[in-house]
C-alpha positions in Angstrom: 114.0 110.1 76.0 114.3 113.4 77.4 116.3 113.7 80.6 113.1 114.5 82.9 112.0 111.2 81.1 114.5 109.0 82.1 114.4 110.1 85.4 111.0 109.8 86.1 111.3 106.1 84.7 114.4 105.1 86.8 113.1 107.0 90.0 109.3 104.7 89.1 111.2 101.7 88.8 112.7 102.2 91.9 109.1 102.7 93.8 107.7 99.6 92.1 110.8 97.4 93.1 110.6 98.9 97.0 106.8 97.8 97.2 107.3 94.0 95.7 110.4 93.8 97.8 107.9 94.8 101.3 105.0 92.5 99.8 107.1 89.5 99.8 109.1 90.6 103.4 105.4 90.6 104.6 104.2 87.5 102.9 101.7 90.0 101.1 100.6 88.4 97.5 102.7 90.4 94.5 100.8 92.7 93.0 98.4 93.2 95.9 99.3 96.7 96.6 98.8 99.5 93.8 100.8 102.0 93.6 99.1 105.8 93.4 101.8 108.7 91.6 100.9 112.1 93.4 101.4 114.5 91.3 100.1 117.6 92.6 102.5 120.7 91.3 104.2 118.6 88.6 103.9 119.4 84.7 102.0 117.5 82.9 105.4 116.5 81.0 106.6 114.4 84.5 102.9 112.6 84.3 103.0 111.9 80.8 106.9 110.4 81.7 105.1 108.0 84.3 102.6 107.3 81.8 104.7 106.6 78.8 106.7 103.8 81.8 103.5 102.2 82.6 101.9 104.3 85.3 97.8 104.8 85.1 96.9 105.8 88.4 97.2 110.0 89.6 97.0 111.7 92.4 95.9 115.2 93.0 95.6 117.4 95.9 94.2 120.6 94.3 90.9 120.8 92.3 91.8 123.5 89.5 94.7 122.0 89.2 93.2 118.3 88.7 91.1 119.5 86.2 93.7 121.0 83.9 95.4 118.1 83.6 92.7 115.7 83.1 91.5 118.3 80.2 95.0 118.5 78.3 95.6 114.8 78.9 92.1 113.5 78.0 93.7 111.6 75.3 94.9 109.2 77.4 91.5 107.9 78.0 93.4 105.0 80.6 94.7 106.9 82.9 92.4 107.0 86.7 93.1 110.3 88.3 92.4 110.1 92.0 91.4 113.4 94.1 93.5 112.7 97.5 93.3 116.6 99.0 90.7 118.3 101.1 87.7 118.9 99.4 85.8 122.2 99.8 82.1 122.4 99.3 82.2 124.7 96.3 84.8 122.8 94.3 82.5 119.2 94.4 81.4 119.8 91.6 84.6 119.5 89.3 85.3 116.7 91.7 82.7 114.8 90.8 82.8 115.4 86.8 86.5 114.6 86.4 87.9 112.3 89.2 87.4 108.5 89.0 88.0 108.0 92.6 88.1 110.2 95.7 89.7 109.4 98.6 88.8 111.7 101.5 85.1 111.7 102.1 84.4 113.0 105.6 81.6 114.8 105.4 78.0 114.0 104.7 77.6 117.3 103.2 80.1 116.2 100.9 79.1 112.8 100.1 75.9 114.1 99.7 77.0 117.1 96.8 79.4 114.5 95.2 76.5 111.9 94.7 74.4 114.5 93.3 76.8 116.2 90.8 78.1 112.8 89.4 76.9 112.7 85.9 75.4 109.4 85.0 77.2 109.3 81.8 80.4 108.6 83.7 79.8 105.8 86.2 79.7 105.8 90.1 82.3 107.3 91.5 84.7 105.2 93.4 85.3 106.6 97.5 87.2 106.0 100.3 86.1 106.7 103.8 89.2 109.1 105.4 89.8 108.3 109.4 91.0 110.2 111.7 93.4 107.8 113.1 95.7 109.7 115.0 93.3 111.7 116.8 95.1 115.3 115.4 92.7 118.4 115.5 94.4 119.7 112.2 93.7 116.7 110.4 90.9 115.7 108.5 88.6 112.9 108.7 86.2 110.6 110.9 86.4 109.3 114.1 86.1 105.5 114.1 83.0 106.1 116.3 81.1 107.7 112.9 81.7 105.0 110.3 79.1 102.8 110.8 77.4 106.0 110.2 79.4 107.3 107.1 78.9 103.7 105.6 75.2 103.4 106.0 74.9 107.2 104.3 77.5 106.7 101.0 75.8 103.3 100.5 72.2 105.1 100.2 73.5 107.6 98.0 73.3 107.1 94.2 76.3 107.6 91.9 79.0 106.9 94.2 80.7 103.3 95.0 82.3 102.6 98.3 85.8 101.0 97.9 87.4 102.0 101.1 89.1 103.6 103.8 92.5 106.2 103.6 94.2 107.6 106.8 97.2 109.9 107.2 98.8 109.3 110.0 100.9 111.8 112.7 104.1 111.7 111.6 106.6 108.9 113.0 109.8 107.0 112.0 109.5 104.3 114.4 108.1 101.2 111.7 106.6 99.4 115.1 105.3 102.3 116.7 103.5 103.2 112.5 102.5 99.6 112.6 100.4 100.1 115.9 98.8 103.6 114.7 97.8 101.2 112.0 96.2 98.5 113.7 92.5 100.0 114.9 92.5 100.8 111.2 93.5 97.6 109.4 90.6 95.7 111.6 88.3 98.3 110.6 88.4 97.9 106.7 88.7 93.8 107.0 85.5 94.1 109.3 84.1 96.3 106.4 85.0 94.3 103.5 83.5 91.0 105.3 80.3 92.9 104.2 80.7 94.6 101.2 82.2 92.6 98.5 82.8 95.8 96.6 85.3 97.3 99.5 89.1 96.4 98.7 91.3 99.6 98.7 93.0 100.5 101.9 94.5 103.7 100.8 97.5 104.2 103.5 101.3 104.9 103.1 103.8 107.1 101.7 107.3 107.3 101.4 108.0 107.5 105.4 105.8 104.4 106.0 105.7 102.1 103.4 106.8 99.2 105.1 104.6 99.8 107.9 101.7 100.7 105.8 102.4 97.6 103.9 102.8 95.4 106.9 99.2 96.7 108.1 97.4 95.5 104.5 97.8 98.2 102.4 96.1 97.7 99.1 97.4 101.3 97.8 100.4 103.7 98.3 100.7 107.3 97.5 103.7 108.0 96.5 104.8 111.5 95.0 108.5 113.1 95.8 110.0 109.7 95.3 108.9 109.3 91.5 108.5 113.0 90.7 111.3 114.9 93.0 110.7 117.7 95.1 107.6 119.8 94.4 107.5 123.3 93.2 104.8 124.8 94.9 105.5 128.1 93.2 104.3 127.0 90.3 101.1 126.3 91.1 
């Protein structure tokens, strides 16, 4: 095992333990929260290190970037790679013909190209609804006010499954203070997934909120510097 290797798998170990230790501090069932690697600007060596320790699910920011991977990895026929970035209108279709899940739809204009460049050869694609939960301008997403709305539109549209909701929050190191950003959100998918026996992913938390994000029902963490180290934009 090369050096990179071994790091990866201590540094993934270390994640996995961190999560189990917060499910059972908030008397969350083990297991109930997945664990997403982000690996946007890592080789394909560091994601084929997670792999070979037991990781399947990716994240990826950038389209191109996605696609490469998915293309000199398609071997590994397990592996789920998850689009987490913004998504631009012209890039929906590589989107929809390589990810398995995509977690910021915010845009019916998006929902709408997604659903219609899905090949059918593939299966629905599997989407998360992104909120706007801290109210920031810069920030993508909904505002709670449009998801009834949002909803109504992704369940009408062929070739892509609702699962969800994902937020990224304002920064914050105050767990309580996370914990109440949180809140608005946490009754918002548990109202959603009283209806809809297919929703079950909340997609919040990263390393600076884990416990918080955890706390407030969490069913997947995005995790990305902690496994992988720093990133090296550069290389992109």
């Amino acid at each position: 095992m090369t050096t990179e290797s071994q790091q990866v798998a201590d540094n993934l170990a270390d994640v996995v333990a961190k999560i189990s230790e917060y499910e059972q501090a908030f008397a969350r069932p083990q297991g109930a929260v997945k664990l997403l690697a982000v690996s946007k600007t890592k080789p394909v060596s560091a994601l084929q290190a997670a792999y070979d320790t037991g990781q399947r699910l990716f994240g990826e920011n950038y389209v191109q970037e996605m696609v490469e991977k998915c293309q000199t990895l398609e071997q590994l026929s397990d592996i789920e790679w998850h689009f987490i970035g913004p998504i631009q209108s012209n890039k929906t279709r590589q989107i929809a013909e390589h990810a398995d899940w995509v977690h910021t739809i915010d845009r019916e204009k998006i929902a709408r190209r997604l659903s219609e460049q899905r090949p059918s050869h593939l299966g629905n694609l599997n989407v998360c609804i992104q909120i706007n939960i801290s109210g920031e301008e810069s920030k993508a997403g909904i505002a709670f006010s449009e998801l009834d709305d949002m909803v109504e539109l992704i369940n009408s549209l062929p070739g892509l499954t609702l699962r969800g909701l994902m937020a990224i929050p304002a920064p914050c190191s105050d767990q309580q203070a996370q914990q109440k950003v949180y809140a608005p959100l946490q009754q918002a998918f548990l109202e959603l997934k009283e209806g809809d026996n297919m929703i079950d992913t909340l997609s919040i938390g990263m390393s600076g909120d884990m416990p918080a994000a955890i706390a407030s029902g969490s069913t997947m963490i995005r995790i990305g510097t902690a496994i992988f180290g720093a990133r090296d934009y550069a290389s992109r």
